[in-house]
C-alpha positions in Angstrom: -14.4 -25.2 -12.7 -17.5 -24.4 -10.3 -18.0 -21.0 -8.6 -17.3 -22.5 -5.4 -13.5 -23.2 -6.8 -13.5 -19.9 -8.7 -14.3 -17.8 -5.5 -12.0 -19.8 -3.2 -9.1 -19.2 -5.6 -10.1 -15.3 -5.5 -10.5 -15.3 -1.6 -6.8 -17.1 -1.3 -5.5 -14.4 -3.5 -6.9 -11.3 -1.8 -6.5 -12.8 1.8 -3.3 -14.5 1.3 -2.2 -16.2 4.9 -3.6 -13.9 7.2 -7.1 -12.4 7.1 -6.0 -9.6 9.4 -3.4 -7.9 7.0 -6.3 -8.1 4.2 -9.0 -6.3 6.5 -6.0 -3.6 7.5 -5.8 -3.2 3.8 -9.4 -2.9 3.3 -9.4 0.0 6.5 -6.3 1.8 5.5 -8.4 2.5 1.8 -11.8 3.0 3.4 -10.0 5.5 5.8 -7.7 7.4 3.2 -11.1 7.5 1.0 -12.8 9.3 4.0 -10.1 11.5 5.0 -9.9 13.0 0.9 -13.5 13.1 1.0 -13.3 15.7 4.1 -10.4 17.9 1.8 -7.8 16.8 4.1 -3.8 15.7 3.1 -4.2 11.5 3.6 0.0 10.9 2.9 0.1 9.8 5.8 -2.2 7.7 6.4 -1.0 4.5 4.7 1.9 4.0 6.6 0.1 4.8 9.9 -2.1 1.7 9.3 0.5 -0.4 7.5 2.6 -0.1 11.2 -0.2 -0.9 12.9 -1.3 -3.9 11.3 2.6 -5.2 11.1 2.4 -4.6 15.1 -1.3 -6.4 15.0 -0.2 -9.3 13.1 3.2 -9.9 15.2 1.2 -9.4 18.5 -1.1 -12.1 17.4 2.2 -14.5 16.3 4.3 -14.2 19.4 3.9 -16.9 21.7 2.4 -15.8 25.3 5.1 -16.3 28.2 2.8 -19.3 29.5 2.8 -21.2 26.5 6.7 -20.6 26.0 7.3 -21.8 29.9 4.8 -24.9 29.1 6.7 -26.2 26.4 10.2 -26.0 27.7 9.4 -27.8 30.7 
């Protein structure tokens, strides 16, 4: 197996189907890291970014109205 093969395989893994979720993943850590850093209580944090990036995600999956109106005509 080349290293080309061996780092796409790794990339698929972490990234999975969509790039966005895997960058919210990456923030939500880098973030929490940050915020225990400053002595602060990061609970909360997680699921603050996990909501946002489900909203992100579905925003970006919804058809707009135009395309919707294009396609049933």
């Amino acid at each position: 197996m080349s290293p080309r093969r061996i780092l796409a395989a790794i990339t698929d893994f972490l990234v999975g189907d969509d790039p966005r979720l895997a960058l919210a993943a990456a923030v939500a850590i880098g973030l929490t890291a940050v915020v225990c850093a400053l002595g602060l209580s990061a609970w909360w944090l997680a699921p603050v970014v996990a909501l946002a990036a489900l909203w992100w995600t579905l925003r970006g999956a919804r058809p707009s109205a135009t395309s919707a109106s294009k396609t049933s005509s």
